[in-house]
C-alpha positions in Angstrom: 9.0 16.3 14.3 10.1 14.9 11.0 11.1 11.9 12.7 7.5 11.2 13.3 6.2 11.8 9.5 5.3 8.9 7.8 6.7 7.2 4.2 5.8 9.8 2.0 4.7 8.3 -1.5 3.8 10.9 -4.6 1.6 10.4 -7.4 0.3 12.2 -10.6 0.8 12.0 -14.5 3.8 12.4 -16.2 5.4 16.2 -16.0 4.0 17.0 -12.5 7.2 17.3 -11.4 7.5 13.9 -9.0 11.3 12.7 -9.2 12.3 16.3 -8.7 10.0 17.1 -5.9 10.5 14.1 -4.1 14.4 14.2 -4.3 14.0 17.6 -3.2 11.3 16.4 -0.1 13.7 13.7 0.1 16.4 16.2 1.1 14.3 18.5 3.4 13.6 15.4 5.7 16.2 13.6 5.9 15.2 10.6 3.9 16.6 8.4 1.2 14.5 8.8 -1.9 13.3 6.2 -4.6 11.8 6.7 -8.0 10.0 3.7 -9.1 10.5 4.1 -12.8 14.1 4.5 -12.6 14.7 1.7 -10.0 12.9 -0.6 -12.4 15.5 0.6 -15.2 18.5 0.1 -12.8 17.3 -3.3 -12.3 16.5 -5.0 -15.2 19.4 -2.7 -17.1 17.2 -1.3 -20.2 15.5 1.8 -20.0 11.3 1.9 -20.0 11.2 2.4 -23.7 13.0 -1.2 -24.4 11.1 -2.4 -21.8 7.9 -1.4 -23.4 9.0 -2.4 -26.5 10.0 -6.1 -25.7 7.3 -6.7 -22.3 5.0 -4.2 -23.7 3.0 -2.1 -21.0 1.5 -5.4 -19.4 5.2 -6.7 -18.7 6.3 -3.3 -17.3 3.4 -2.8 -15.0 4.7 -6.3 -13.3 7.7 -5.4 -12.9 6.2 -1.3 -11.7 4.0 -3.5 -8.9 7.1 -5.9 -7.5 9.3 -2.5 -6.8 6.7 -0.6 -5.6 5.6 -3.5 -3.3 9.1 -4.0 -1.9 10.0 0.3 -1.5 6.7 0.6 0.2 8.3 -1.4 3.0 11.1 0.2 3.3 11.4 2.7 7.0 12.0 6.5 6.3 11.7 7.0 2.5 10.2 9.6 -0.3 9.3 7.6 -3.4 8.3 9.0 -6.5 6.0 6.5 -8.7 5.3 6.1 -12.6 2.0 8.0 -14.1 0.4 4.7 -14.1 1.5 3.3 -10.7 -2.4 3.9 -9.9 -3.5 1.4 -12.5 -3.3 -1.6 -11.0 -5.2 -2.1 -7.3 -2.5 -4.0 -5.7 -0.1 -0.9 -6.2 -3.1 1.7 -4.8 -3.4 -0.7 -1.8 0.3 -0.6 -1.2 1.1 3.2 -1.2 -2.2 4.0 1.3 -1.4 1.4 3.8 2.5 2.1 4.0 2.3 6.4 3.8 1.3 9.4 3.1 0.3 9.6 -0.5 0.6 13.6 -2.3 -1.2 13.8 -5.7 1.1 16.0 -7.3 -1.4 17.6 -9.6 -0.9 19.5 -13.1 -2.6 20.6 -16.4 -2.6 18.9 -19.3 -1.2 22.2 -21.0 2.1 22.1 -18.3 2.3 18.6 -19.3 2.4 19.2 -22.7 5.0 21.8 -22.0 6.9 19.6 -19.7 7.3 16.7 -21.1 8.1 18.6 -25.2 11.8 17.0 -25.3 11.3 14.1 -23.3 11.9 10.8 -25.9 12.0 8.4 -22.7 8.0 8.7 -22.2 7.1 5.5 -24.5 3.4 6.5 -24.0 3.8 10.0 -26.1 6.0 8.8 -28.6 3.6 10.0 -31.2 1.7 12.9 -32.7 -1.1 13.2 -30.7 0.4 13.8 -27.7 -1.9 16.4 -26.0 -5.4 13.6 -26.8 -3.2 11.0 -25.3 -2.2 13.4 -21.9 -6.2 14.2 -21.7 -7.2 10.2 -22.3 -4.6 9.7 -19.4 -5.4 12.2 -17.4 -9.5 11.2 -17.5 -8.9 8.0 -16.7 -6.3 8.2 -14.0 -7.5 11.5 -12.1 -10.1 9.8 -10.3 -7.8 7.1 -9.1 -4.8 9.5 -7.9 -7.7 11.1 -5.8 -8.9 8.3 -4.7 -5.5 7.3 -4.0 -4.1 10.2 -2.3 -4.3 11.7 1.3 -3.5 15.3 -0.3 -3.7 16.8 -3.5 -1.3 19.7 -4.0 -0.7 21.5 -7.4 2.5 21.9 -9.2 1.4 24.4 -12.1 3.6 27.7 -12.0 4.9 26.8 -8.6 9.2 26.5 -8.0 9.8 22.7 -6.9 10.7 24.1 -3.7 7.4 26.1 -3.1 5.6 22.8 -3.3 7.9 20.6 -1.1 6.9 23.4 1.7 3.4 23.2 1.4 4.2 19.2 1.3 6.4 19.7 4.4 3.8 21.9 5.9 0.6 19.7 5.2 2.1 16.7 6.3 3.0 17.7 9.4 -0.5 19.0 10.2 -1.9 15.4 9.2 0.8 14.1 12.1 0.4 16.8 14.9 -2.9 18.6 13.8 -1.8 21.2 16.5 1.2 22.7 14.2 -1.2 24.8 12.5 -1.8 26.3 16.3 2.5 26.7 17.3 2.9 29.3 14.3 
């Protein structure tokens, strides 16, 4: 049955818990598993703060659309995107004609909590970090829903809790008679 599951693509802000879930999904089906942010990083060789810092957010988003354009076609794969994958149309388009797309969704508050030590998150590098996760979260919630074929929560849930219900939810979307073989 996993054979037959489609590219399975997750979205959702910062601290929802994508890279990890998706290696772990990654894992659990037998598929080779991308994150966009740090395939960006391995290849232009700077990290997404420098790249930020010399691009700015315009010239990262560019270079956000070009891998996620090319991993989308790729047979077999889990990718994990970037918060703001969802900004741009072209990227939206991509991830709903080439999989499944999961909305990994979370609080503000477990963001907050999340994401406390993290310095490679050029977008909270300052001291309003909790106005700047709720101006992100306002304006990209509607657009990961609008995105997404599922929406499943992270919040107070082990990684591998939530690759099940993935596992589980996809599956259903592929044979809707799984529910029924239980």
């Amino acid at each position: 049955m996993q054979d037959d599951l489609p590219n399975v693509f997750l979205i959702g802000p910062m601290g929802a818990g994508k890279s990890t879930i998706g290696r772990l999904l990654a894992a659990e089906l037998h598929r080779e598993f991308f994150d966009s942010d740090h395939e960006i990083q391995a290849r232009c060789g700077a990290d997404i703060p420098w790249i930020f810092d010399v691009e700015g957010e315009a010239g990262f988003r560019e270079r956000e659309q070009q891998v996620i354009g090319e991993l989308t076609q790729y047979p077999r794969v889990v990718m994990a995107t970037g918060g703001g994958a969802v900004m741009r149309e072209a990227n939206r388009r991509a991830l709903r004609e080439r999989g499944t797309v999961i909305y990994l969704y979370t609080t503000v508050e477990q963001q907050l909590k999340r994401t406390a030590r993290d310095r490679n998150r050029p977008l909270l590098q300052r001291d309003d970090r909790e106005e700047v996760l709720r101006t992100l979260f306002t304006r990209r919630d509607p657009l990961y829903r609008a995105t997404a074929d599922l929406v499943v929560r992270t919040d107070r849930r082990g990684p591998k809790a939530v690759v099940g219900e993935i596992v589980r939810r996809v599956s259903r979307q592929v044979d809707p008679l799984m529910s029924c073989k239980a």
